[in-house]
C-alpha positions in Angstrom: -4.6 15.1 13.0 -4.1 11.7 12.5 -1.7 9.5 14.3 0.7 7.3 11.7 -0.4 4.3 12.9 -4.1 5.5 11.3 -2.5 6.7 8.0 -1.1 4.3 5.1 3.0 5.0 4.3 3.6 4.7 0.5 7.1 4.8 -0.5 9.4 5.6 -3.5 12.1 2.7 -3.5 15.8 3.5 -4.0 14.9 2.3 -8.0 12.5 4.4 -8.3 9.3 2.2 -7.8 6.3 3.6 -5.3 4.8 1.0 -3.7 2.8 1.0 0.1 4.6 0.8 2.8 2.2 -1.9 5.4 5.2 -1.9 8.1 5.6 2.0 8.0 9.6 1.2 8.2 10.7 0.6 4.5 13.5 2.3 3.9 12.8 5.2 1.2 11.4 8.4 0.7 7.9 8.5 2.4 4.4 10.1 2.3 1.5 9.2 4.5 -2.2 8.7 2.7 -5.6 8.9 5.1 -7.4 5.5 4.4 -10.1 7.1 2.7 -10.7 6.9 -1.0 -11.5 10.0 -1.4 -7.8 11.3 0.3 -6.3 8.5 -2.2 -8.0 10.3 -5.2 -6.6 13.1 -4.4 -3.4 11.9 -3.6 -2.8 10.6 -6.8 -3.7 13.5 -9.0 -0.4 14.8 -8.4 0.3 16.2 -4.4 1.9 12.2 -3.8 3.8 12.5 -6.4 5.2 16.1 -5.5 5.5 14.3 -1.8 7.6 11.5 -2.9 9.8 13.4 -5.0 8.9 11.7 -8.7 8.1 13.2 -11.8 5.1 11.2 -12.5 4.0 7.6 -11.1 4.6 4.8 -13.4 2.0 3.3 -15.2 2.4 0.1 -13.3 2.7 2.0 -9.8 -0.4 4.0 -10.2 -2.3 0.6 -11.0 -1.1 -0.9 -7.8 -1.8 2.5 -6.1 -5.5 2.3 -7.6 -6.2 -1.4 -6.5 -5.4 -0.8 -3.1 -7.4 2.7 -2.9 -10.6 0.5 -4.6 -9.8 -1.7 -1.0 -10.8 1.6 1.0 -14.2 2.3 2.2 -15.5 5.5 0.8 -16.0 9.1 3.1 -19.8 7.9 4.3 -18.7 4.5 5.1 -16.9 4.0 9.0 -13.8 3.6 9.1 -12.4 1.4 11.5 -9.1 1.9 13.7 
């Protein structure tokens, strides 16, 4: 189990916007990602979107989602603390 600090918070806004959450204290409904890329692909094939309570992530969103998860280093890289 990984401690929150360790894990990325993504959030769905009160308008309905998901975005990533670097303070981990935005106000909205939250779900908490493992930095890997592999945990981010999976994520967005549908269990974040069940987590954060939307029917499907906006075009937009899942861009931004994306671009962050290319910023993640893969399973058989190190990741750092």
């Amino acid at each position: 189990m990984q401690s929150k600090r360790q894990l990325i918070r993504v959030i769905r806004m009160p308008d309905g916007r998901v975005q990533i959450d670097p303070s981990g204290k935005q106000n909205g409904r939250g779900a908490y990602i493992h930095q890997q890329r592999s945990c981010w692909e999976k994520a967005l094939k549908g269990p974040l979107s069940h987590a954060l309570r939307v029917e499907q992530l906006a075009d937009e969103d899942r861009a931004t989602l994306r671009a962050y998860m290319a910023t993640c280093p893969n399973d058989m890289d190190e990741v750092v603390a």
